[in-house]
Structure formats: C-alpha cells, structure tokens
Backbone as a ProteinNet text record, in pm:
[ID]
protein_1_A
[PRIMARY]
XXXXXXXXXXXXXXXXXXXXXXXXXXXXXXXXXXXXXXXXXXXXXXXXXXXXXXXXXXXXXXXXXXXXXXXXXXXXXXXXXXXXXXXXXXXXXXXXXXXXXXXXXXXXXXXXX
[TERTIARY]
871.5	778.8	666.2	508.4	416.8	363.9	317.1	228.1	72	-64.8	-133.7	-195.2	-322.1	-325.4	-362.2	-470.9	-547.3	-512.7	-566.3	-508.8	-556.5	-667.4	-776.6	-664.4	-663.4	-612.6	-459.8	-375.5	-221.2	-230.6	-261.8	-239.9	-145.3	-140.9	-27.7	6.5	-66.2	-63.1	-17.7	-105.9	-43.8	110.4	137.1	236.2	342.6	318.6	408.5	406.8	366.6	330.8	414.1	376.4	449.2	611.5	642.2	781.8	855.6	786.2	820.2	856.3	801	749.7	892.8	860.1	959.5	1132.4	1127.9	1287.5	1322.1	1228	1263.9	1316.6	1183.4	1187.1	1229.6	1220.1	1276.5	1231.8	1077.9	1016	979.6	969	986.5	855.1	747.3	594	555.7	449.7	402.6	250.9	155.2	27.1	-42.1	-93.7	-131.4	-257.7	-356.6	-512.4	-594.3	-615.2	-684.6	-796.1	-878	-1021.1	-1088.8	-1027.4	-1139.4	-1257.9	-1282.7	-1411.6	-1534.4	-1502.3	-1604.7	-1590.5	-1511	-1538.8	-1549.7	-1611.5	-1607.6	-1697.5	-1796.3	-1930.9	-1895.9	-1815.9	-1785.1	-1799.2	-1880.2	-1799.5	-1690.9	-1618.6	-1487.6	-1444.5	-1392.5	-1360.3	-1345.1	-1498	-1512.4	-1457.5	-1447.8	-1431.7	-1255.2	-1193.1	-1038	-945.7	-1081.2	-987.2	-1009.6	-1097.1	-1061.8	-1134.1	-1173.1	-1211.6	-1091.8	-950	-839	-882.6	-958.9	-988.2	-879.7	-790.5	-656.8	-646.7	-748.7	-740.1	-713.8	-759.8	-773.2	-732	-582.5	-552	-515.5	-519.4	-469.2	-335.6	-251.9	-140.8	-85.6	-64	9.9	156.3	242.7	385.2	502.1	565.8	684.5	788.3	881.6	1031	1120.5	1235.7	1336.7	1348.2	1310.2	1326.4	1248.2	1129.4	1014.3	1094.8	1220.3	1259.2	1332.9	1249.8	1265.2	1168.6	1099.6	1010.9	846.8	837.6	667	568.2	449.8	351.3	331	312.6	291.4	435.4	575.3	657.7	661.8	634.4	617.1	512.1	395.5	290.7	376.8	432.7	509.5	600.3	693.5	818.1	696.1	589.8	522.7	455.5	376.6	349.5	459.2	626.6	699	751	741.2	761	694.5	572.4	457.2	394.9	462.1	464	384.3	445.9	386.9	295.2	249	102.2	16.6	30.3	-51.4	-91.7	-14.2	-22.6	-103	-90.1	-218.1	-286.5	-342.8	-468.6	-521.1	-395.7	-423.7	-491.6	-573	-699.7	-654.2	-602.1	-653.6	-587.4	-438.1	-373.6	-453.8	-446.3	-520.2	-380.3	-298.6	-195.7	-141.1	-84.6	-92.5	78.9	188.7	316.1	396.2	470.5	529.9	677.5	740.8	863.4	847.4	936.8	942.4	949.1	990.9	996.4	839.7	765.8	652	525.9	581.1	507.1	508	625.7	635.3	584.7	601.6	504.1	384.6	346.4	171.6	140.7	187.6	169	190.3	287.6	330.7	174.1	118.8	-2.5	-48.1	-104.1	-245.7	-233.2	-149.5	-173.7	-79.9	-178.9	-114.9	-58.3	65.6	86.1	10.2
-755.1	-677.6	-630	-666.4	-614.6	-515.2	-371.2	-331.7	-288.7	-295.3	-285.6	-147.6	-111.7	45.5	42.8	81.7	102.1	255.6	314.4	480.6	562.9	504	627.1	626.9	532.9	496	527.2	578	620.4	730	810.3	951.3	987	1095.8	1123.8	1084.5	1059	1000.1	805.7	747.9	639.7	641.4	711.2	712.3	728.2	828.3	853.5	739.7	668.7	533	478.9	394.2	311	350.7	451.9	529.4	472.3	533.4	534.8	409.1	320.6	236.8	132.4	122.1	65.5	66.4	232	272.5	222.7	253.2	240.3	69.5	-31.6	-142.5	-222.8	-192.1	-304.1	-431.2	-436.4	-542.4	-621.8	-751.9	-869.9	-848.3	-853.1	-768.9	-683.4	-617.9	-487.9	-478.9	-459.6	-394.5	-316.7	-248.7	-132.3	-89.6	-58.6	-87.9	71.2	148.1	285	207.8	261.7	214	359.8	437.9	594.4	562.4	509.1	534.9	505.7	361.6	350.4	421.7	545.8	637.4	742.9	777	910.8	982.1	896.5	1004.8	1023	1032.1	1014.6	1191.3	1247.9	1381.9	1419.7	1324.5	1353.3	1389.3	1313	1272.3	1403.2	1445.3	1593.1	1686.1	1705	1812	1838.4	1671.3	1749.6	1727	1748.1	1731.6	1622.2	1535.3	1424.8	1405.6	1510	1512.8	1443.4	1476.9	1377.5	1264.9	1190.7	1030.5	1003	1038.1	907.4	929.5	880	885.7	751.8	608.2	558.2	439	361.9	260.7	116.5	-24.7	-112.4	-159.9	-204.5	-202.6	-348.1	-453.3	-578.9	-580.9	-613.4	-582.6	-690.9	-739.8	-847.9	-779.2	-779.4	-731.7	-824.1	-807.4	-898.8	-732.8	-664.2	-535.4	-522.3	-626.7	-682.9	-775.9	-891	-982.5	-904.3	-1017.8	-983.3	-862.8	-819.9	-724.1	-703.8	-699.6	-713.4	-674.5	-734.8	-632.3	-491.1	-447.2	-318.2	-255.5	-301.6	-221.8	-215.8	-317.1	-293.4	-177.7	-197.8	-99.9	57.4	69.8	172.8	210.9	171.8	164.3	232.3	159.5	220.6	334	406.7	509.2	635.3	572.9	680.6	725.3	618	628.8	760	676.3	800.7	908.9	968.1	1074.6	1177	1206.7	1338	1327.8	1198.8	1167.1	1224.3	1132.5	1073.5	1296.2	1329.3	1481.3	1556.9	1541.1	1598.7	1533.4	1461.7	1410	1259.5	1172.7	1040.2	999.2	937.5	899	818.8	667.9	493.7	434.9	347.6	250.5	85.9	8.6	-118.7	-206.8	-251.5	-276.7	-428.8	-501.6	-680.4	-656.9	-733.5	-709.3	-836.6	-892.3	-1046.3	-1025.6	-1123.9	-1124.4	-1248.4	-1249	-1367.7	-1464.2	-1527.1	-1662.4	-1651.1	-1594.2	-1590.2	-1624	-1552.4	-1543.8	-1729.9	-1774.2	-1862.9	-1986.7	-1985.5	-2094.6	-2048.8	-1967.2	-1918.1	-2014	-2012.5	-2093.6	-2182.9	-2224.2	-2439.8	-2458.2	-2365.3	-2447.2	-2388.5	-2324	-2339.7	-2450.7	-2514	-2569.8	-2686.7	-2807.8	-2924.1	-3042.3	-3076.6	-3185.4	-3286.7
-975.1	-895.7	-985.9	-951.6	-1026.2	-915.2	-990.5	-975.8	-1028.2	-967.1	-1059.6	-1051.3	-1139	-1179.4	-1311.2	-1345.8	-1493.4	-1459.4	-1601.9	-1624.3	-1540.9	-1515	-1467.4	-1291.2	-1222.5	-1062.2	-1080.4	-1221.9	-1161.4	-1157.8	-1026.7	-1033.1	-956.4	-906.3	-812.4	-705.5	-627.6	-504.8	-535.2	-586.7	-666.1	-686.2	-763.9	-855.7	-730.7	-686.9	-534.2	-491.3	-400.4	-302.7	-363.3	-502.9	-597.3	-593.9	-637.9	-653.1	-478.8	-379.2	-291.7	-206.1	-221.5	-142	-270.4	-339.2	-461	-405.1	-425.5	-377	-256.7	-173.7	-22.4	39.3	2.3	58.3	-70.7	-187.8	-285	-290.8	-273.8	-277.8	-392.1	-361.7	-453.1	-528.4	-441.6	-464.2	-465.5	-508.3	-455.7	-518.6	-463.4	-537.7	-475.7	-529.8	-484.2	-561.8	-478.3	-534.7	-480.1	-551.9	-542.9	-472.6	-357	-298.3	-292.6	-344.4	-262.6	-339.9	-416.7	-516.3	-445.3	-304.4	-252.5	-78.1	-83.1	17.5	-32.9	-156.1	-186.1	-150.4	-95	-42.5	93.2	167.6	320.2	308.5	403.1	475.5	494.8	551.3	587.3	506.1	367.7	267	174.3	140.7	97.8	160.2	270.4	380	309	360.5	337.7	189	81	-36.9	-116.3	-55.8	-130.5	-293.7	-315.7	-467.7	-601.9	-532.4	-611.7	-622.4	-587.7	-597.2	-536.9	-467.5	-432.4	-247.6	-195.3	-42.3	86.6	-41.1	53.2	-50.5	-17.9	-67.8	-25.8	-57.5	-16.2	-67.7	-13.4	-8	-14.6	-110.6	-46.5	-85.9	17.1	-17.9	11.4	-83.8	-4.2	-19.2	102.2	64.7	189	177.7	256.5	384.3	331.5	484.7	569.1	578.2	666.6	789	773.2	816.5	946.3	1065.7	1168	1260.9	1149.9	1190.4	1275.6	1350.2	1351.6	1262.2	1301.5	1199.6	1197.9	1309	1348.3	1338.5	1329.5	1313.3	1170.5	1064.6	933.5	861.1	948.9	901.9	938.3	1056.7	1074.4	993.6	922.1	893.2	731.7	661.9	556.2	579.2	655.2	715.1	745	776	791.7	673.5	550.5	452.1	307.3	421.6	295.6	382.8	503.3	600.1	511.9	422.5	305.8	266.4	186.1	111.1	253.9	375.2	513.9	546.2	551.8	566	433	350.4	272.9	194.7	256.1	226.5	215.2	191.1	205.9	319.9	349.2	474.6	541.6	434	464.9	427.9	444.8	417.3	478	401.6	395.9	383.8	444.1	439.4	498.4	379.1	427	358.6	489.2	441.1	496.1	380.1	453.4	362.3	450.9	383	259.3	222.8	42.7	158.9	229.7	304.3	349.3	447.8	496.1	374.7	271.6	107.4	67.6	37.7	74.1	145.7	215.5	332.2	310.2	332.4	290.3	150.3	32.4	-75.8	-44.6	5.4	59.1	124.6	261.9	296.6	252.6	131.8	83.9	-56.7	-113.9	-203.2	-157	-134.5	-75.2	-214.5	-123.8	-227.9	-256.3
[MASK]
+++++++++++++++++++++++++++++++++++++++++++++++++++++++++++++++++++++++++++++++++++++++++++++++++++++++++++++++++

C-alpha cells in the first residue's frame, strides 16, 4: 500500500484519513492527494477554518471491502468513515474506489497485448 504526501501536505487531517481509511478498509492501494491549495481563496473556505490547508482532498483507493458494492455505497461507506474530519472542517472528498479485480481489468484494457 502506497501513500503519497510531501512534508508540507501530512498534517492532521491527512494523517487522520490515511490512519483511518488504512485500518478500516485495508486497502491494497491508497493515495491520497491534499487539493486545498487551489481552494484556498474560496469564501467559504475562509469563513469555516480552512486556514489548516487540509479541506479538500482526492482520494484513490483499492480494497477487497469495495466487492459487491456500488459506487455510491463505497463513497458512503468512506464518508461514514471520516464522519469527524467531514464535521470540522473537511469540505471535499474527490474520491475514485475499485476493488483489486476491477484495478485489474482496468490495466488488462488499457495496455494491450
């Protein structure tokens, strides 16, 4: 499992997600990409805190606890996960989630024999 994160992007909220998201689904993948830098001028943004830099992240994730799942019940199932971050202050999950088989076939057709 890689995750990525230069010094400045592991902060708390990071670090949480990562931790969390790790324990929970035990995924084969994981990356996880800080984006607030290009919402930091938002109103919103200022209004509720978001001076932490850590508001708005993308998310790509493989785990075998996706299988059988929909998309929208997966995006759910990550959302109930990070309930706490989503409550103070996290904004924006950007979120792409497949199982290792789906991961899989995705590579078979994009790189032909």
């Amino acid at each position: 499992m890689a995750t990525q994160a230069t010094a400045d992007e592991a902060g708390p909220v990071f670090i949480s997600i990562r931790q969390k998201l790790s324990t929970t689904l035990r995924p084969a993948e994981l990356s996880i990409v800080n984006d607030s830098w290009q919402h930091r001028h938002h109103a919103a943004m200022r209004a509720q805190g978001g001076s932490n830099g850590e508001t708005h992240f993308s998310i790509n994730v493989v785990s075998e606890a996706f299988e059988g799942k929909t998309t929208i019940q997966r995006h759910r199932m990550i959302y109930d996960i990070l309930a706490e971050e989503l409550q103070q202050g996290l904004h924006s999950l950007s979120l792409k989630t497949k199982t290792p088989v789906e991961l899989q076939k995705q590579s078979q057709t994009a790189t032909p024999s």
